[in-house]
C-alpha distance (Angstrom), angle and dihedral (degrees) to the residues before:
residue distance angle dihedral
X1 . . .
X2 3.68 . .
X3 3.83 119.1 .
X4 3.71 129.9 -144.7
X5 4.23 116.7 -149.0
X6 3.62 110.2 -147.3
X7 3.35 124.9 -149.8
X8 3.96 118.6 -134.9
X9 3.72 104.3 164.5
X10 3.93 85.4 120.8
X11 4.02 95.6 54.9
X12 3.56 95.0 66.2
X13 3.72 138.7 75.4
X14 3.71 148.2 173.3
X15 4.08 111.0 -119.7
X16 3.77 90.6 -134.2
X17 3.55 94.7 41.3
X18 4.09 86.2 110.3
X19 3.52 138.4 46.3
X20 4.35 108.7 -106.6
X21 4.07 107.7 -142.9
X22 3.67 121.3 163.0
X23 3.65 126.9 -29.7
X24 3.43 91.5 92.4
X25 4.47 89.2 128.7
X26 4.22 77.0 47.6
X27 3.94 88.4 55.9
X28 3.49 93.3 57.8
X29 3.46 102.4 38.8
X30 3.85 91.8 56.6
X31 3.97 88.1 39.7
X32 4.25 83.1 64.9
X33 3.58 96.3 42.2
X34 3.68 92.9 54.6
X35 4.28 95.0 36.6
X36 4.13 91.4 42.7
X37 3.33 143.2 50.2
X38 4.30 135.6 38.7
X39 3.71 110.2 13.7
X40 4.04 85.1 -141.0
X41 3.70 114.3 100.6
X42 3.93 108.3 -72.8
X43 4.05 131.3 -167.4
X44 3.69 116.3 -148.0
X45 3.99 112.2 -173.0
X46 3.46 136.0 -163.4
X47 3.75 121.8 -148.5
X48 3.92 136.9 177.9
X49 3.39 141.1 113.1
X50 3.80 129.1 -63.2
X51 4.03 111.0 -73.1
X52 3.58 96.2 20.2
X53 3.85 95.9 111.6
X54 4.03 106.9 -110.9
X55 4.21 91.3 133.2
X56 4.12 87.9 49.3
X57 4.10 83.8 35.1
X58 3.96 85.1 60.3
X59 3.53 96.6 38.6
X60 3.61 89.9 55.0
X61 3.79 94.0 54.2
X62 3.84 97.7 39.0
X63 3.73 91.2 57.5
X64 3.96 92.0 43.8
X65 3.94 110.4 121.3
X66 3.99 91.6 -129.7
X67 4.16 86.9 50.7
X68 4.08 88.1 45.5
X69 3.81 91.0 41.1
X70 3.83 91.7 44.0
X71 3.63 106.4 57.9
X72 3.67 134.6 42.3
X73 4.07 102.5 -144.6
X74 3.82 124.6 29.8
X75 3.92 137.3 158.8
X76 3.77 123.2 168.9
X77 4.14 106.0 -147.1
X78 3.70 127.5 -171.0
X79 4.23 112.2 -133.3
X80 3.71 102.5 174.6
X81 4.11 118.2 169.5
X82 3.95 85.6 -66.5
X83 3.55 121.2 57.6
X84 3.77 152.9 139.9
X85 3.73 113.3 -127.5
X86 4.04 89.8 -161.1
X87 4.02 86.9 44.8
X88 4.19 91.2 51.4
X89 4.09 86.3 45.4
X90 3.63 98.1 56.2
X91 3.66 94.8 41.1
X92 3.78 93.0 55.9
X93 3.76 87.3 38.4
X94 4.32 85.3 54.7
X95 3.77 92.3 33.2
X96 4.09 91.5 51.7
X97 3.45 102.8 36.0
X98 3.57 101.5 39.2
X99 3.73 96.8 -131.1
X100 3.53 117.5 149.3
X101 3.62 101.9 -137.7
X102 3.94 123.4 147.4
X103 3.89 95.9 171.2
X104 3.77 132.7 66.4
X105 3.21 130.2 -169.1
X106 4.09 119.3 -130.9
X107 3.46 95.1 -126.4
X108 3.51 99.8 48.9
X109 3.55 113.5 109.7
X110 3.69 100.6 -139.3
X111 4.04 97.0 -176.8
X112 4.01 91.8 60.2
X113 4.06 90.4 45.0
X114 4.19 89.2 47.2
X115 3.99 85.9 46.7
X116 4.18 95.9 45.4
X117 4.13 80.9 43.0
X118 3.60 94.7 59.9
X119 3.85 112.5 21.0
X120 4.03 95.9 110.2
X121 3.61 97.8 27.6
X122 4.06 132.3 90.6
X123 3.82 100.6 -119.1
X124 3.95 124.4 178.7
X125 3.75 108.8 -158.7
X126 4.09 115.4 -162.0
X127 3.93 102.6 -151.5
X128 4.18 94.3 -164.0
X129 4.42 118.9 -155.7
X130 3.38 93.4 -4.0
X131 3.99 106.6 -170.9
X132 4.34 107.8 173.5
X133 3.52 130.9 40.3
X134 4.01 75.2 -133.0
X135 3.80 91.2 80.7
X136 3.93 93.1 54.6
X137 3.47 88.5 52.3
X138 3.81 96.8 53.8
X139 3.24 94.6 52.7
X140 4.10 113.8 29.4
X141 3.63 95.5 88.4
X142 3.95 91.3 53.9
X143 3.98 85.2 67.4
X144 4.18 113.0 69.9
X145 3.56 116.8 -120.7
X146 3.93 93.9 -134.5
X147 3.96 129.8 142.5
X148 3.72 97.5 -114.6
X149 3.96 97.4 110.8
X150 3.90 89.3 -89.4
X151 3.97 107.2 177.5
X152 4.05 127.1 -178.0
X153 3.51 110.6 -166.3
X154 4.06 122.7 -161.4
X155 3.72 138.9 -176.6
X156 3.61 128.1 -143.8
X157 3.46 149.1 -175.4
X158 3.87 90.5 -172.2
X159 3.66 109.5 77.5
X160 3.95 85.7 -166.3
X161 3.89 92.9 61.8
X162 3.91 86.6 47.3
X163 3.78 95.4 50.5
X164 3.92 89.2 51.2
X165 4.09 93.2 49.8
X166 3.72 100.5 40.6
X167 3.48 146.8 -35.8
X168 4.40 99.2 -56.8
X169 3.50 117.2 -110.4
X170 4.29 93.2 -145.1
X171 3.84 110.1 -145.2
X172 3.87 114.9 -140.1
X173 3.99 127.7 -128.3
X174 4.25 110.7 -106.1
X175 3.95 108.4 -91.5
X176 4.38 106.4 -112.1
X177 3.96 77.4 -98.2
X178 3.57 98.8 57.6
X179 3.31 94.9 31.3
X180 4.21 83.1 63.2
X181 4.00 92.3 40.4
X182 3.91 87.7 59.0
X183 3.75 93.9 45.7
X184 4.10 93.6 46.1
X185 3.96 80.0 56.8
X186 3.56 99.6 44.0
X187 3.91 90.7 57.6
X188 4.00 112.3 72.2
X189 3.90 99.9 -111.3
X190 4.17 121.6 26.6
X191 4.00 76.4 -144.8
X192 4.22 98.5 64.1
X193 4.12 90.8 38.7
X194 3.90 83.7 105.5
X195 3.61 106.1 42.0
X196 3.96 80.4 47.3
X197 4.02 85.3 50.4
X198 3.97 93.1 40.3
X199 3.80 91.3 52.2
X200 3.59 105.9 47.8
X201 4.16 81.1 54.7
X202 3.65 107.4 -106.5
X203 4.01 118.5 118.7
X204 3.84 125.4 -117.5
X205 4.05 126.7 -137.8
């Protein structure tokens, strides 16, 4: 039987791999919504503009000790505009599982093996740049509908997809303080920030 190699390069990610300003109250809220609450199947999502942080927003709460601790399966998956439903399916099915599998097989019906994988235990599900409403409907029914706590949380910069899946979580802008915080790490040394400033002509308090 032929095999198909996936490629998952996209699915993973380094938790240091962005700089963490603000949003630390936003953290916590979302860390509540996703630990508390109806022990059906809930979607949390995440919405704001590009650049305001909801991917490193969900990064930071999916690699939390009381999200790790909490539930028994996760995998954080990145949908985008492009995407392969059967490619998203076996990564969460690798990513929640913890199987080690690089090959699938084509007639292996990936949904059904996610669904069997899952059914009794409390899975969180990060759905990452979500763009249709098309996406969510590909892939809802792959996730059991069963009162263990189950959440599936999804970022958006389409408020209209997020109004559809759940009640929107709406990510702030950075306050002007943050906003500087972020920069002052984004530039090498905190120390050179204002001969960086200075030179490219702007004046520092």
């Amino acid at each position: 039987m032929e095999n198909i190699e996936l490629t998952t390069s996209r699915c993973y990610f380094s938790s240091n791999d962005e700089e963490f300003v603000g949003f630390k109250e936003d953290v916590e809220q979302i860390i509540q919504k996703l630990t508390k609450g109806t022990k059906e199947r809930k979607v949390i999502s995440i919405v704001g503009m590009a650049g305001l942080g909801k991917t490193t927003l969900a990064r930071k709460v999916y690699n939390s000790h009381s999200i790790a601790d909490h539930f028994d399966a996760r995998a954080f998956c990145i949908v985008s505009q492009k995407y392969s439903i059967r490619k998203l399916l076996f990564e969460i099915l690798k990513q929640a599982t913890g199987e080690k599998r690089d090959m699938i097989k084509e007639d292996e019906d990936v949904a059904d093996t996610l669904r069997k994988a899952i059914y009794c235990k409390r899975y969180l599900i990060v759905l990452d740049d979500m763009w249709n409403y098309e996406a969510w409907e590909d892939l809802q029914s792959c996730f059991p509908c069963v009162e263990t706590g189950s959440r599936i949380m999804v970022t958006t910069r389409v408020q209209e997809v997020a109004i559809k899946m759940s009640d929107p979580y709406l990510l702030r802008f950075l306050t002007e303080n943050e906003s500087w915080e972020l920069l002052q790490k984004k530039v090498c040394l905190r120390e050179e920030v204002p001969l960086v400033i200075k030179e490219a002509g702007f004046e520092v308090a």
